[in-house]
NUVEXSE-463888 format. One record per residue (C-alpha): y, x, z; residue in three letters. Coordinates in steps of 0.2 Angstrom, whole numbers, plus 5000, padded with zeros to 4 digits. Last residue first. Layout:
YXZALA ...
END
This chain:
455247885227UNK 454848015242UNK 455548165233UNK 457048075230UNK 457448125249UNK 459348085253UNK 459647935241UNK 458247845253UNK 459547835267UNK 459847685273UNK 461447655264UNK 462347495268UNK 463747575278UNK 464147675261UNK 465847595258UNK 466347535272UNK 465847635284UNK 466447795275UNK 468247705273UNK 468247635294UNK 467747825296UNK 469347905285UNK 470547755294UNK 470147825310UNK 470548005306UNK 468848105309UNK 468748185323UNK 469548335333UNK 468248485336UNK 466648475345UNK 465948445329UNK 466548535317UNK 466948685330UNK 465048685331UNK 464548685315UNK 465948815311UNK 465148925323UNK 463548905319UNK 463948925299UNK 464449105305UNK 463049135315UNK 461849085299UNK 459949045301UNK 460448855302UNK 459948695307UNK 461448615321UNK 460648475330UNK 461748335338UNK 461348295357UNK 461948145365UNK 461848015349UNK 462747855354UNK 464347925356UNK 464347915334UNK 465948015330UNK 464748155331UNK 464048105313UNK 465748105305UNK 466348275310UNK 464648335306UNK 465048245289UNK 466748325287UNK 466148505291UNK 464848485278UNK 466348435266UNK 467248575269UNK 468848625279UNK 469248495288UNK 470648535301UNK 471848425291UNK 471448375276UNK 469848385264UNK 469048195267UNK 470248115254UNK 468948215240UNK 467648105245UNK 467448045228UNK 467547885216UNK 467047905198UNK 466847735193UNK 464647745194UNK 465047775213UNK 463447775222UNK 462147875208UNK 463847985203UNK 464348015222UNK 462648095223UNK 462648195207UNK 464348265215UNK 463848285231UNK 462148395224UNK 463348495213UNK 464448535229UNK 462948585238UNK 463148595259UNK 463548395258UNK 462148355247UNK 460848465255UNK 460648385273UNK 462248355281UNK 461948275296UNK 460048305295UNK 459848255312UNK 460148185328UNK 459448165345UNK 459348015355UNK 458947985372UNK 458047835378UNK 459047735388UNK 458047545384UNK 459347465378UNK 460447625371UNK 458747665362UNK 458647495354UNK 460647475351UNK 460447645342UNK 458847625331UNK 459347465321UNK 460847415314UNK 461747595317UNK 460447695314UNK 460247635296UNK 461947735292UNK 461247855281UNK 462247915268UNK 463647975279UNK 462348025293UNK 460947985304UNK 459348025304UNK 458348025320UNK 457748085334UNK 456847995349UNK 456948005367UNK 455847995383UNK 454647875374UNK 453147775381UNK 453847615384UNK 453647535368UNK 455247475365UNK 455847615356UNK 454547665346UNK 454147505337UNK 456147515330UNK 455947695327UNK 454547665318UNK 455447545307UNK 456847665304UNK 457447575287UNK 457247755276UNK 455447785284UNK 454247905274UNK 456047995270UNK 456647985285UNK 455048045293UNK 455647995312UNK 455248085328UNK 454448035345UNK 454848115362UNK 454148115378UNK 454548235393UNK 454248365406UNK 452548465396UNK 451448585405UNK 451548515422UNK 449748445423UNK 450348245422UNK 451548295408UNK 450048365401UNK 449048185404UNK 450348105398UNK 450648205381UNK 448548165379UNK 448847955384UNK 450247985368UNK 448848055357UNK 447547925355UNK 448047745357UNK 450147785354UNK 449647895340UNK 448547735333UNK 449747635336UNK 451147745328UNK 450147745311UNK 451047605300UNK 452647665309UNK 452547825303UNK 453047985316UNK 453548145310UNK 452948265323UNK 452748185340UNK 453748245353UNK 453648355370UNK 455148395379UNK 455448515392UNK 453948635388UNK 453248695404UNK 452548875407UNK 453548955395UNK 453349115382UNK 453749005368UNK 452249045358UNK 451149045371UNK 451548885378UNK 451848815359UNK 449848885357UNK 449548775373UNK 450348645366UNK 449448645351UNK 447848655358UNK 448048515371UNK 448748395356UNK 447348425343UNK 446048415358UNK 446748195358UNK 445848195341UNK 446748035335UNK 447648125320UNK 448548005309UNK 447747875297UNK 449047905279UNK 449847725278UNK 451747825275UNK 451047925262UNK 452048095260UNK 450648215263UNK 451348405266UNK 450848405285UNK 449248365279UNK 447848295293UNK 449448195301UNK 449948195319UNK 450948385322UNK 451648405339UNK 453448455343UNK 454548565352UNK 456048535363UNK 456548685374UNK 457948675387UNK 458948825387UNK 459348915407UNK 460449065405UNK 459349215406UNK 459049275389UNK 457949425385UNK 456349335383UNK 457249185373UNK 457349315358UNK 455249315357UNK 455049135361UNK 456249105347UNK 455249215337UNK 453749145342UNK 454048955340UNK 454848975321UNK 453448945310UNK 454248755308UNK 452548675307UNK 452348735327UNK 454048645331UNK 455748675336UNK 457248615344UNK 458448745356UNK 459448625369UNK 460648725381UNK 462148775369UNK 463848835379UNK 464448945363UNK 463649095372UNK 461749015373UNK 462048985353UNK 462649175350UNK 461049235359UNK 460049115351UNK 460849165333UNK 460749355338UNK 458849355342UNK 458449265326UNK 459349385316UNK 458449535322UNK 456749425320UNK 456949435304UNK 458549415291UNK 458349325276UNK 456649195281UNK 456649235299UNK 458649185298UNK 458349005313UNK 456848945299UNK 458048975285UNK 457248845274UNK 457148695288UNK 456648725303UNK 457548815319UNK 458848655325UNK 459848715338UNK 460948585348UNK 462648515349UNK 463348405363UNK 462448535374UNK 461348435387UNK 461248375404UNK 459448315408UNK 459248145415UNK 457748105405UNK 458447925405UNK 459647945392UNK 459948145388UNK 461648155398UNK 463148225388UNK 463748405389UNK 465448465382UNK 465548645374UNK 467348705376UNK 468248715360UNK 468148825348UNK 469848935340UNK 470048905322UNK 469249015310UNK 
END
């Protein structure tokens, strides 16, 4: 592998925190290696994370991942701001947008204090609701946003953040109420080859109002399955177009191509890396620190799926 250049720091909208161009991301199937490698593994991905420069670690009580990071956070000393979430639906499997979100604000205390624990901190950084829906963000907004301000109030939490369910919410309409709404710190969001919503919608909103933006699923499964790209490409280009023009230069694959893509877009500070892999770590991040896309390759990306919003990502929500 190429040599990795220097991490470069942006600042997190009007939280003021410097943070890693790339961050960690600990959900998804590999849950930061617990599922393949244990707590071992974990401790060796943070560790080589903190080394490449990397000072934003993402997780969330659903994730099952807030111990072990705790656990390999123990023996670190660099400073790593910690982003964890709160859940706000009864089912954290239910896939209806109009489902009535949690309005206990207890359920917020309780599970910070169990991320407390879990993470082995006094004060989580940045506090964010899980999933947000924009039929129910009122009601979160009501009931368990005045909770995150009381803890902010207490210490226990620094920050505000809200995160979308791209595939409850392909247009970004929560995003769009969120924004505006005073109350957020930042906000995370989709955004990717096959979802370029963001761009009409949630980043001229954030950049408005300086909220910090986060980004994820930049190459969800279709750009780290080649079978999955190709019935992908089939759906979107019936006359047999593909990305194969992508592949030159310093690209090596087409997952390093859409991180490449995704951190062309200044308008996202921090983008998250999900992995339980070193190696694919480091090639995350030399994607993305590394030289862009040509100019002509993301003028051709925008023109031919700037439309998407996303839905093609998550057929199971059609």
């Amino acid at each position: 592998m190429a040599q990795i250049p220097g991490m470069t720091y942006r600042t997190l909208g009007r939280t003021g925190l410097r943070v890693s161009r790339v961050g960690l991301g600990s959900g998804g199937p590999s849950r930061l290696g617990q599922s393949h490698g244990g707590d071992a593994l974990v401790e060796r991905l943070v560790k080589q994370a903190v080394n490449l420069g990397i000072n934003l670690i993402d997780t969330a009580p659903g994730y099952g991942t807030e111990a072990a990071l705790g656990a390999a956070l123990s023996s670190i000393s660099d400073p790593v701001y910690l982003a964890t979430k709160v859940w706000c639906y009864p089912n954290v499997h239910d896939k209806d947008p109009h489902t009535r979100p949690l309005t206990d604000p207890v359920h917020v205390y309780q599970s910070v204090e169990q991320s407390l624990r879990n993470l082995r901190t006094e004060t989580i950084d940045l506090l964010q609701l899980h999933g947000a829906r924009a039929p129910g963000l009122p009601l979160l907004l009501e009931h368990l946003v005045p909770a995150m301000i009381r803890l902010r109030e207490q210490g226990k939490i620094r920050f505000l953040g809200t995160t979308e369910s791209p595939g409850n919410d392909p247009a970004q309409d929560m995003a769009a109420q969120a924004c505006p709404s005073g109350f957020f710190d930042t906000i995370m969001i989709q955004y990717s080859i096959f979802d370029q919503e963001a761009e009409r919608r949630t980043f001229p909103l954030a950049q408005e109002h300086d909220i910090g933006v986060l980004g994820m699923c930049a190459t969800r499964a279709a750009f780290t399955a080649p079978q999955a790209l190709t019935q992908m490409l089939d759906q979107l280009n019936p006359d047999g177009e593909n990305l194969d023009f992508l592949l030159q230069g310093p690209v090596c694959s087409f997952a390093d191509a859409a991180y490449r893509f995704a951190a062309a877009q200044d308008r996202i500070h921090t983008l998250l890396v999900g992995t339980g892999n070193p190696d694919h770590l480091l090639e995350s991040t030399a994607a993305i620190l590394g030289s862009p896309l040509p100019a002509e390759h993301l003028q051709l990306l925008k023109k031919r799926f700037g439309h998407l919003d996303g839905t093609i990502l998550w057929p199971e929500y059609n």
